[in-house]
C-alpha positions as CSV (number, residue, x, y, z in Angstrom):
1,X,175.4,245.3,193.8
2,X,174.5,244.3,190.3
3,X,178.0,243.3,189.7
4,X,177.7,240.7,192.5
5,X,174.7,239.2,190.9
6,X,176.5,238.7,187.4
7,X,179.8,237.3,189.2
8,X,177.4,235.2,190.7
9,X,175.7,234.4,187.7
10,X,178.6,233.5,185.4
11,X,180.2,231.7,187.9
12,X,176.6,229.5,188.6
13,X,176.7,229.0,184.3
14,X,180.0,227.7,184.2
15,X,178.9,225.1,187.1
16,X,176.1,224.3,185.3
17,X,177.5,223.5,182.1
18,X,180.8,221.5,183.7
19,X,178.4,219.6,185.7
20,X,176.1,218.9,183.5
21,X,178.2,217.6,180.8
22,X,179.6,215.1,183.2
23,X,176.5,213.9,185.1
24,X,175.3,213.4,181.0
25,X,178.4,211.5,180.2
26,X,178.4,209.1,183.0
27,X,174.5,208.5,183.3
28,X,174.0,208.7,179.7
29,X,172.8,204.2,179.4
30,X,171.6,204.4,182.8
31,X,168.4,206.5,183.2
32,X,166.0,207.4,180.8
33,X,165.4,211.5,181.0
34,X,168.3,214.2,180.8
35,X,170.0,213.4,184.1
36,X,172.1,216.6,184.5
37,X,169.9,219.2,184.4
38,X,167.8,216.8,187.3
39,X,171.4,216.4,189.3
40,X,171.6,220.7,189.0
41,X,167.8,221.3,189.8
42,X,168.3,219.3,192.7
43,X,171.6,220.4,194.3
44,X,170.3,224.2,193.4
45,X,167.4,224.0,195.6
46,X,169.1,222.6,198.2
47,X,171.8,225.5,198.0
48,X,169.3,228.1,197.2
49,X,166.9,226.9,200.7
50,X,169.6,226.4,202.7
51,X,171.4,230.0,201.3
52,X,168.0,231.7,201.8
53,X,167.5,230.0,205.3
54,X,170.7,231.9,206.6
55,X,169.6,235.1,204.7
56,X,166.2,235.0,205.9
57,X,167.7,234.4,209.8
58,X,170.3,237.0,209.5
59,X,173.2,234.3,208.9
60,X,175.0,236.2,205.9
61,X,174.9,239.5,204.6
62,X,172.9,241.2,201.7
63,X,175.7,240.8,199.7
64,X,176.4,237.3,200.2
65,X,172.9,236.6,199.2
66,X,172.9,238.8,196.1
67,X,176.0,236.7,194.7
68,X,174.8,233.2,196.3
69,X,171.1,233.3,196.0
70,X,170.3,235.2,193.3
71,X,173.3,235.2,190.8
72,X,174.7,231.6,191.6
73,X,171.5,229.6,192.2
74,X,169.8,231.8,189.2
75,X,172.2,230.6,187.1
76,X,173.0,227.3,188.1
77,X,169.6,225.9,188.2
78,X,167.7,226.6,185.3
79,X,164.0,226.0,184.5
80,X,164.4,226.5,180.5
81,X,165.9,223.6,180.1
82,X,163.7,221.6,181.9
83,X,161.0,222.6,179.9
84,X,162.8,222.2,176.8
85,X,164.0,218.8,178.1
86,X,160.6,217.6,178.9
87,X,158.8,218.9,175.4
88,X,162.3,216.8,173.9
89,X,161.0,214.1,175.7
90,X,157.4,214.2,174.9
91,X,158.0,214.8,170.6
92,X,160.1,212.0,171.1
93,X,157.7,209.7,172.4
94,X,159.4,208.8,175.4
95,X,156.2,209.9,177.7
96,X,157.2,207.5,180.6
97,X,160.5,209.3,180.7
98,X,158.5,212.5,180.8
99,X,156.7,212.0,183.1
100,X,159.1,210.3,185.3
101,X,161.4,213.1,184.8
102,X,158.8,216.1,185.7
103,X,157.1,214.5,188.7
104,X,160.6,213.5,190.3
105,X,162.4,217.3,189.5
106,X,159.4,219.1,190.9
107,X,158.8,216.7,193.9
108,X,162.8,215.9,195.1
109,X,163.6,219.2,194.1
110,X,161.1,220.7,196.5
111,X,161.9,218.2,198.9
112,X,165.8,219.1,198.5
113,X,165.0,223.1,199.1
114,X,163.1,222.3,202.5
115,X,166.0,220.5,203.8
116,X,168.3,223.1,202.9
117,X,166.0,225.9,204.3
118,X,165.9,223.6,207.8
119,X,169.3,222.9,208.1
């Protein structure tokens, strides 16, 4: 089963990064903290709720969660850079951006992964 969490992983990395770099490109004069890693927090724990939702109610096999849940979403989102992000931000003196860009990650974000664990 370990093989199905590092499919799942590399394939959640790639994601990451191909997102990222474009969500950075096009938002890059339009809002004032890292805007990719925000866009891939958010969609994550929306797919991770709503991946454990049909784990957790018997939708889809161990297997499926392994790769999905674990690898993917472990991959994909990715709380490192956040931090690194938001300590950028800080040395930087941008501590509006900072804190606009923590408080809005940790409360959509927790917001996005109810929705998908109620759907």
């Amino acid at each position: 089963m370990i093989w199905l969490i590092g499919l799942g992983g590399s394939l959640g990395a790639a994601a990451r990064y191909l997102l990222g770099n474009l969500v950075n490109k096009k938002a890059k004069n339009i809002y004032p903290f890292p805007a990719g890693t925000w866009v891939i927090n958010v969609t994550g724990s929306f797919l991770l709720g709503w991946i454990a939702n049909l784990h957790l109610t018997g939708g889809i096999d161990d297997w499926v969660w392994l790769f999905g849940g674990v690898g993917f979403c472990g991959a994909y989102t990715t709380f490192s850079t956040f931090g690194n992000e938001t300590i950028t931000l800080i040395q930087s003196n941008q501590m509006k951006s900072a804190v606009i860009y923590v408080m809005t990650s940790v409360i959509v974000g927790c917001v996005s992964a109810a929705v998908g664990l109620a759907i």
